[in-house]
Structures are given as structure tokens and as C-alpha cells.
C-alpha positions in Angstrom: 92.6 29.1 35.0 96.5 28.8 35.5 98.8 30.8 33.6 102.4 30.6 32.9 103.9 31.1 36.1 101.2 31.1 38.3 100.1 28.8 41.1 97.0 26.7 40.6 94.2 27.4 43.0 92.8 24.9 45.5 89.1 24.5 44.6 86.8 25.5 47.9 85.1 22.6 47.9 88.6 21.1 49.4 89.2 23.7 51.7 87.4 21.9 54.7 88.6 22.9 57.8 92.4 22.7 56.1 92.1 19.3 54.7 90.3 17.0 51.7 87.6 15.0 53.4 88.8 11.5 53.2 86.5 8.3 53.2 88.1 7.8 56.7 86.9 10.9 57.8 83.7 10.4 56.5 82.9 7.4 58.7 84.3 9.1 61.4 81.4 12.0 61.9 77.5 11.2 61.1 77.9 12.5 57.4 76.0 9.4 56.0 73.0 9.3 57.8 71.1 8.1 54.8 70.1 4.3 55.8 70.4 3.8 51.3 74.4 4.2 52.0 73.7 1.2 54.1 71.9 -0.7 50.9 68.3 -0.3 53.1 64.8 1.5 52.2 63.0 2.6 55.4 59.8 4.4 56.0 59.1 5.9 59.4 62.3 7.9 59.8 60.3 10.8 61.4 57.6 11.9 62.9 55.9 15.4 63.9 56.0 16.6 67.1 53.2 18.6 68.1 53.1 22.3 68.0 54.8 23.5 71.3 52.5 27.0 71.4 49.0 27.5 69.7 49.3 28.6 66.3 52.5 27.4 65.5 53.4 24.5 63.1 54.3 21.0 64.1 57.9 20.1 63.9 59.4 17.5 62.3 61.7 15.0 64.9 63.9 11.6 64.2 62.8 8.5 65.4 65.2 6.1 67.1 66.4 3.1 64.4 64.0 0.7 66.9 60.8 3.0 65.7 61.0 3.0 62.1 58.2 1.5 60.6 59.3 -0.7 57.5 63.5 -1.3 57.3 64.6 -3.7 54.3 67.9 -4.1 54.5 70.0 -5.2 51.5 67.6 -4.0 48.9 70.6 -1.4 47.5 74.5 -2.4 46.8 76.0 -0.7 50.1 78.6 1.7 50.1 79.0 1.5 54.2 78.2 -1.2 56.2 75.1 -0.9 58.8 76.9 -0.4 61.9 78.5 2.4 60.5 75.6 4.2 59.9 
């Protein structure tokens, strides 16, 4: 809290790399990678790889936009379009 005479401080949730993320920004880097900012539902986004060595878990991998299984787009109001995603 700011008293008399006192500067306020920035909060740290705006202290990103000197700067406020800006919706331009945003779109720039892979932030939304969420197809529902797009306004779709998918199923099928991943898959699990097998285990590399025995005993050890399977490991969960991204599938390329082509493999998803289901991919209705426009069921949600957008907030980016779907070549920004």
C-alpha cells in the first residue's frame, strides 16, 4: 500500500521481461495454444509415446493439428482467429 510520499509499486505480474504483455504480443509467441481461444473443442490432442527404457512410464507427446481425432470448430465465441493459433 502507497503512503504519502511514496512511489507505488509495479505489481510482478507486469514485470515481464521489462514490459506489460500486450494482446500484440500475445499473438506473437505460442501463448494460446488452447484450440477453445480459437472457438473449437478437439479430442485427440495427444497421445502416449511408449516407454523409451523398461520400467519407465509412457510419455505424453502432441499430435500435429492433421491427427486430432474430433475438431468442431465454431462451437465457442473466439477470442483469436484459427490461423493464429
Amino acid at each position: 500500500m502507497a503512503t504519502a510520499g511514496s512511489k507505488p509499486r509495479l505489481q510482478s505480474c507486469c514485470r515481464w521481461r521489462g514490459a506489460c504483455a500486450s494482446s500484440n504480443s500475445v499473438l506473437r509467441w505460442p501463448v494460446l495454444k488452447n484450440p477453445a481461444y480459437a472457438g473449437a473443442f478437439v479430442y485427440g490432442r495427444t497421445r502416449f509415446r511408449p516407454p523409451r527404457r523398461e520400467g519407465a512410464l509412457p510419455q505424453k507427446a502432441q499430435r500435429a493439428i492433421e491427427e486430432w481425432r474430433i475438431v468442431v470448430k465454431d462451437r465457442y465465441p473466439p477470442y483469436i482467429d484459427w490461423p493464429n493459433l
